[in-house]
N, C-alpha and C positions, 0 to 999 in steps of 0.2 A: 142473212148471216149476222151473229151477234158481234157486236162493239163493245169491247173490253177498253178502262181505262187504263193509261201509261201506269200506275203504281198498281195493276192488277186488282183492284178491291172493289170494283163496279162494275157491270155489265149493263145494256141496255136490252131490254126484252118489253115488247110491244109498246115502245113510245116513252118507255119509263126505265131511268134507270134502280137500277136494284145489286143488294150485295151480292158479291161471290163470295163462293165457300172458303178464299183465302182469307176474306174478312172476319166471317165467320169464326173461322176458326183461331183466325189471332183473338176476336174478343174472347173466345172461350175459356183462352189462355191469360186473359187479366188486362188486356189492349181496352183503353177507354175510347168510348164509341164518340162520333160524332155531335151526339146531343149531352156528351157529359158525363153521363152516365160508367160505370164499369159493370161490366157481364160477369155476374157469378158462376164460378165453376166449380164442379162436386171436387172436392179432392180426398183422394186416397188414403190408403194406410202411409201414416208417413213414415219414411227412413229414420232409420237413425242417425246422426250427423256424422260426419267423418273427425275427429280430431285437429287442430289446426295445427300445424307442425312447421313452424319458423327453420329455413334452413339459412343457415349464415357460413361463412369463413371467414377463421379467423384474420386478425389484422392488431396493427400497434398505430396506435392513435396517441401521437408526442406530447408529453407530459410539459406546461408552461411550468414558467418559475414562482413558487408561491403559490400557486393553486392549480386547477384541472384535474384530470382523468390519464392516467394512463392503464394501457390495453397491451399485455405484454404476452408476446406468441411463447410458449415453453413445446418441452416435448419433441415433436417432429418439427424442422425447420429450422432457417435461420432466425434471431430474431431481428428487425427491421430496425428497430433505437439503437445507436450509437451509444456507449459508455458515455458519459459526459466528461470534460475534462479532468473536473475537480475529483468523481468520482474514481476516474484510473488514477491518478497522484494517490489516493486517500486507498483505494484497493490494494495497490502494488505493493505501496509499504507495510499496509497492515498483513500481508501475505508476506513477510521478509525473506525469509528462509524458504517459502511454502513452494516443492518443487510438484509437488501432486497434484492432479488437474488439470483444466482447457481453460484457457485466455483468449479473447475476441480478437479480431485485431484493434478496434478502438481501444480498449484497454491498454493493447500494446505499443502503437503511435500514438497516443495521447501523453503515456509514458515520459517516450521516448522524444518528443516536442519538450514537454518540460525542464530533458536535462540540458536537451541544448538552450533553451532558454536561460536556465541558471548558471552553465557551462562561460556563456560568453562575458556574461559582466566577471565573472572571477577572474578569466583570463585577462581583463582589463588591468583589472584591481593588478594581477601578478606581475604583468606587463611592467606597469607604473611604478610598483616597488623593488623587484626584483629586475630588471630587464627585459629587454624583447628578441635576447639571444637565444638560440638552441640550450647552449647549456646553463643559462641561469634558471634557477629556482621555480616552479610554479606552484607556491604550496598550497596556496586554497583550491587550486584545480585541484592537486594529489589528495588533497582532502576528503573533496566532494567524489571525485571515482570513489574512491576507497569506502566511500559510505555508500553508495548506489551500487556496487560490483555484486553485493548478493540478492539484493533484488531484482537487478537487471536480468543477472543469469536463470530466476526462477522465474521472471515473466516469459523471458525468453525459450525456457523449458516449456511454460504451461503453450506457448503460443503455437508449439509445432506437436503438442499434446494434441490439439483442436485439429489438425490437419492429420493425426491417426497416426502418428510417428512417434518415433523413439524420441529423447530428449538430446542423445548423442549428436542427433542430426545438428545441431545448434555447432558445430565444431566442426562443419563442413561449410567453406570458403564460399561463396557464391549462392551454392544451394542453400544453405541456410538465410537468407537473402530470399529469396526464391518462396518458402514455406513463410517468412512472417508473413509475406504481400498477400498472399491467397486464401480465399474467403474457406471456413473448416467444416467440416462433417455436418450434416445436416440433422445427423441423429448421433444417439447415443454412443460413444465408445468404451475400449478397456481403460480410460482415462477419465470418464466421469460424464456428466450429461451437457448437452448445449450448453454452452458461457448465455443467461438472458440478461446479460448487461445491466444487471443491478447488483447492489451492494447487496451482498447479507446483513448486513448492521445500519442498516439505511433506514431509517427511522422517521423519514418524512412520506413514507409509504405506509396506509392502513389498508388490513383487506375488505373490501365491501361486499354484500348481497345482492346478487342479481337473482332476481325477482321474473319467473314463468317459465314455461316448459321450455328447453332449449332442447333441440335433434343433436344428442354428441354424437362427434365424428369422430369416427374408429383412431385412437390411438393417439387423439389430440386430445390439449387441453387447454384451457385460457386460465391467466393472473392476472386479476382484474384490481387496482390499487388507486387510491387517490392520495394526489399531494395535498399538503395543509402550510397555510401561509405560515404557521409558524417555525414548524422545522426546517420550510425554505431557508428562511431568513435564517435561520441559528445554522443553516450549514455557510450562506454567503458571510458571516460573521465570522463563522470559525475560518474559513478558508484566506478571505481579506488579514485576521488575525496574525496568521502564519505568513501571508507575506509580509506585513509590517513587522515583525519578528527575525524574521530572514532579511529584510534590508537592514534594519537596526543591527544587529547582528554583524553584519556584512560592514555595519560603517564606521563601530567599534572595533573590529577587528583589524580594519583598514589604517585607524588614527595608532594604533598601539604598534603597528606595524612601520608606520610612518615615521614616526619615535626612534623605533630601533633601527633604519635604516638611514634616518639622518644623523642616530649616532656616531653609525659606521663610515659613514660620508664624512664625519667631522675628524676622524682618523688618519684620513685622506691628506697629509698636508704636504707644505713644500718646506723642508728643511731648511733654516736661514742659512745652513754651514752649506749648504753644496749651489745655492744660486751665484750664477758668475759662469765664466768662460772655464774653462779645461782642456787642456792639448794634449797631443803626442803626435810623433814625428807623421802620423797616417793621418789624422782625423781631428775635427776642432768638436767641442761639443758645449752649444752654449743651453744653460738652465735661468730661465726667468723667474722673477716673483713670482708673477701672477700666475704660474702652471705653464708657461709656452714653453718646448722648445726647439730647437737648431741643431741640425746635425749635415754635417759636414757632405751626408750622402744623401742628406731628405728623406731618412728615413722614419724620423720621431714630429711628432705636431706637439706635445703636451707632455707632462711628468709629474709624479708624485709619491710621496714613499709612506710607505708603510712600516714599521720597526725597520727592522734592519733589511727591508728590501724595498727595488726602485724600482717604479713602473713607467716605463715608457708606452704611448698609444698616437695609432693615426687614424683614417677614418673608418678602417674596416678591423684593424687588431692591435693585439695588446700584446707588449711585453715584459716578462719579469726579471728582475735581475738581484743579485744578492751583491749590497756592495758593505764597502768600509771606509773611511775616511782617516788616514793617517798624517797628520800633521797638512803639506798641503797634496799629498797623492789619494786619486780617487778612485780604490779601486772597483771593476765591476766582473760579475763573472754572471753568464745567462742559464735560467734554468730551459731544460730543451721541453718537447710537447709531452712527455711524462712525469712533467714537475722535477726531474731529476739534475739537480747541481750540474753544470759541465764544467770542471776544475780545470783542465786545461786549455778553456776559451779564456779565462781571465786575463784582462786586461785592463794597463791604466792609465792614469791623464794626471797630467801637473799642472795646478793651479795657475790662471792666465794663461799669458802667450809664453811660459817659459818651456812647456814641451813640445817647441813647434822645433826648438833646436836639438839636432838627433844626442849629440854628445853629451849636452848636458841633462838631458833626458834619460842617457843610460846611466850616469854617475850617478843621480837621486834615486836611482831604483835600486844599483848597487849598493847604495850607503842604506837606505829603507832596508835592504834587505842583512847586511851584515851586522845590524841594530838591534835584531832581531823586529821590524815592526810589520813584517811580511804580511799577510793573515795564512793561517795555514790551510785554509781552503781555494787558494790562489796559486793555482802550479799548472802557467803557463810553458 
């Protein structure tokens, strides 16, 4: 019986081992033989080569700052790169008016992060000058909407543009809501092609040449752009610019503001003629220098008049009054919560403790009044 070795390639036949035809036939094939050797083999008419044909898909490969590669999917698909911040601020506005079109959502929250970023140091600033009531003034807030309200509305349009929808959708409570969050249309619509989260006016992108046969695939296409250190830089320069612009801005307008509202504070004063005690037969009413005062029921902390009206405040409100000062009577009469005069709340006080006594209290108001020193806005 023949002995074949474990890798097949030798047989033993009368005492000797010797190749088999698997050896055989591998050196025939180009296999170098045991002594070094390679075994020549005739070879045939040769083929033709097939073509090499690279199949790839596409992809976006993130662009660094100042230099690199970016690889941007257009066409079919989303694309994979985020808008960059500076880019939506610099996009949205240069689009002001612009209601035509699709907007990414980075585009749109990148936006819209901005305003509230700049939203809340205003409201500071308004706080600080104007109050931190409901109805005082917010005017650099009213400002800054008032500048943002038509680009907001047109990203806003373009962002549910992407999602295949009308722009009206933007005017539906919840669901509008609903259409920014959700990633858009993967392909073209009646509203324009994929948002590929670049600028059109971005100019720190060149197109480049790519170089060998590439297999296009049906319907795609690739934008192939490299960044250059220097338009980086002129974009972080411009954009750094505009914030130090906007805080300057913002700190000038602040100190002119500040001006005019410590004018109005300095208006604010306590009349020398009305501090002191004040009676009448119901009520004492004491007015201090320094702005304190005293009322009979707790209902005033503080005072200060303005022309010819008198404010009294506690810790949660305010109230206005229209008075007059006649010899030593003090008259006051309250405006109600529509700034409207109440002519028959008016009521008065006589200087010190002389109106605590009812009689002589009624006689000075009788003689005030037969003197003609009445006001005629006082008709209690």
């Amino acid at each position: 019986m023949t002995e074949i070795s474990e890798d097949g390639f030798w047989e033993m036949a009368e005492g000797e081992w010797t190749p088999t035809e698997k050896q055989l036939e591998a050196l025939q094939n180009g296999a170098i033989g045991h002594d070094g050797e390679t075994v020549q083999q005739e070879i045939g008419e040769a083929e033709s080569p097939k073509p090499f044909v690279h199949r790839f898909s596409p992809q976006v490969v993130p662009a660094t700052i100042g230099g690199g590669m970016t690889i941007i999917q257009a066409g079919i698909g989303r694309p994979v790169n985020m808008m960059s911040f500076q880019d939506s601020i610099i996009s949205v506005l240069t689009k002001y008016i612009r209601f035509e079109g699709r907007a990414s959502r980075s585009e749109y929250w990148w936006f819209f992060l901005a305003t509230i970023i700049v939203s809340i140091p205003l409201g500071l600033v308004d706080g600080l000058l104007f109050g931190w009531g409901y109805s005082d003034p917010a005017v650099f807030s009213w400002l800054f909407n008032l500048a943002i309200f038509l680009p907001t509305l047109a990203v806003s349009i373009r962002r549910v543009h992407d999602t295949g929808r009308s722009g009206w959708y933007t005017l539906i409570p919840f669901y509008n809501l609903y259409l920014f969050i959700i990633e858009g249309e993967v392909v073209p619509n009646i509203y324009g092609p994929v948002p590929n989260n670049v600028r059109k006016d971005d100019i720190s992108t060149q197109p480049a040449i790519v170089q060998g046969q590439i297999a296009p695939i049906p319907e795609q296409y690739l934008v192939i752009s490299s960044s250059k250190d220097a338009s980086g830089k002129k974009a972080m320069i411009i954009t750094a610019g505009i914030v130090i612009g906007v805080v300057l801005l913002t700190v000038v307008l602040s100190g002119v503001l500040y001006v005019w509202a410590s004018s109005l504070a300095a208006s604010n004063t306590q009349d020398s003629n009305l501090v002191g005690d004040w009676t009448n037969p119901y009520d004492k009413l004491e007015l201090q220098s320094d702005g304190n005062a005293k009322e009979s029921t707790g209902a005033f902390e503080s005072w200060y008049n303005v022309g010819e009206n008198l404010y009294f405040e506690d810790e949660e409100y305010s109230y206005k009054y229209r008075y007059s000062l006649v010899d030593d009577i003090l008259f006051l009469a309250p405006y109600d919560g529509d700034g409207v005069l109440s002519e028959e709340d008016c009521t008065a006080y006589l200087q010190g403790s002389n109106g605590e006594s009812e009689s002589h209290f009624n006689d000075r108001i009788e003689q005030a009044q037969s003197n003609g020193k009445f006001p005629n806005w006082c008709n209690p």
